[in-house]
N, C-alpha and C positions, 0 to 999 in steps of 0.2 A: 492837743498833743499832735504833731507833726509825724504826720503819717509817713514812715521809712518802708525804702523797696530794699531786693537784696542787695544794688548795689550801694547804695546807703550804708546797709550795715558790715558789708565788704570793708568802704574805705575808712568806717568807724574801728574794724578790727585790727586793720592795717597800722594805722595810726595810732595805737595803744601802744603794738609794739614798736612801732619805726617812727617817731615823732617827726625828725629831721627828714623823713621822704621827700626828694623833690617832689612838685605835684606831677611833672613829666614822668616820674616813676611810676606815681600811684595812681595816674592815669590810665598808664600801660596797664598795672595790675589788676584793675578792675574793667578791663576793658573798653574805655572811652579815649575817645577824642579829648585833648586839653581844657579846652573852652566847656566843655558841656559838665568835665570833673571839678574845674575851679568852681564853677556854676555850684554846683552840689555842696562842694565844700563851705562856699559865703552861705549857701541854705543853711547850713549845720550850725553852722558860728553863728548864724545873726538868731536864730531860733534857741540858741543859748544851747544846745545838746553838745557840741563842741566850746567847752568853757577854756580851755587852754591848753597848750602846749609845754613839756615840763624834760628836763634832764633826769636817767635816775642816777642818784649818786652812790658810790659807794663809801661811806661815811667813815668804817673804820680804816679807811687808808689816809685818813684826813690826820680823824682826831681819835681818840681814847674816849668813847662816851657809855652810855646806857640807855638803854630804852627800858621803861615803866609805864605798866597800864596804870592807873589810880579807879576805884572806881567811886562814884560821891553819892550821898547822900545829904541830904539839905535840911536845915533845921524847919523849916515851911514847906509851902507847897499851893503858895497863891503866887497869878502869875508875876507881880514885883518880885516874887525869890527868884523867883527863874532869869527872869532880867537882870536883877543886881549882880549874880555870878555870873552869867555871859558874858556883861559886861566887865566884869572884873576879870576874867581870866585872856579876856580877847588881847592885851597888848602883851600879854606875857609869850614872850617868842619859844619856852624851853616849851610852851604846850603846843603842841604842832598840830594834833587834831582833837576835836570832842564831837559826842554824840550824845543826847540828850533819848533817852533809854525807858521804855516801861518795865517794871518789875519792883525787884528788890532795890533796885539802884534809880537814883535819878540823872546820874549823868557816868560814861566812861571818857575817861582821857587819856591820849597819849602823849607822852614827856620824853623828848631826848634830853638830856643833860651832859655835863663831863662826869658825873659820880652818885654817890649815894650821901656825901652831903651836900652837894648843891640842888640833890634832889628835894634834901629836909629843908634845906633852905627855902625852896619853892613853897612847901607845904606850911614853913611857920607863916610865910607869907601871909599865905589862901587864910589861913587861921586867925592871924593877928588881924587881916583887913577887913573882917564884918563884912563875909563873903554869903555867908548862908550856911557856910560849910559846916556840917553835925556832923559827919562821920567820915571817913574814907579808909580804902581800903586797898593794898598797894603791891601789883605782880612786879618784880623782877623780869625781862626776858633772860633768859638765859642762852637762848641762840633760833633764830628764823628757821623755822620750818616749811613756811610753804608764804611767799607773795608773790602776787601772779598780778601782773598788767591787763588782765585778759579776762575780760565780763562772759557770764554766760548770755550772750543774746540768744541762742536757739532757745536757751531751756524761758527764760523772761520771756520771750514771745510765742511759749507755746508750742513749739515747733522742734522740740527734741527726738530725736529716732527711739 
């Protein structure tokens, strides 16, 4: 694990919110010289803690869609089950992210879609393709309440007031 100082985690918080920063900016911001902050920044990236650079979008000015949690449960529970549905849901683009989950669930997913039948449509899918899928279980959002670009690093490293 690649040991971060504060200003490390300065220009990691910078960059949450300001992706497009020039690095002359975020330079400045964090108090260095160019050279010594680009320096930092390739540390970041090639150490893989900097995975990418992203736009956020705001989606309902696009299109008319929905967001669905689903959450699954699998008819097994050796790791070929686990593999066959990863692998099965990985090209499907309406599922944007999953997390493979302890509990009562074995996996949550989230679905943009344009509706609630292109949502079922997704589901007969998962169903009819001898996915693993036994069960699932399906939230509606009904409006964002809180998403935040902004990790807690003080409190993850211990170091909260």
């Amino acid at each position: 694990m690649l040991k971060l100082d504060d200003r490390d985690l300065a220009m990691l918080a910078i960059l949450r919110e300001e992706g497009r920063l020039s690095k002359a900016e975020l330079a400045k911001r964090i108090n260095l010289s160019a050279a010594p902050c680009w320096e930092r920044l390739k540390r970041l990236e090639d150490a893989g803690i900097i995975v990418g650079y992203r736009a956020e979008v705001a989606l309902k000015k696009i299109a008319a869609h929905i967001v669905v949690f689903m959450a699954v449960e699998l008819e097994q529970h050796r790791t070929e089950d686990f593999a066959l549905f990863e692998r099965a849901i990985a090209p499907l683009d309406e599922i944007v992210a999953c997390w493979a989950v302890g509990g009562g669930f074995d996996y949550i997913l989230q679905i943009v879609t344009r509706d609630i039948d292109s949502y079922q449509r997704l589901v007969d899918h998962l169903l009819e393709g001898r996915t693993g899928l036994a069960r699932y279980f399906t939230y509606v959002v009904t409006k964002p309440v809180k998403q935040s670009a902004r990790l807690p690093f003080d409190l993850l490293l211990g170091r909260e007031e």
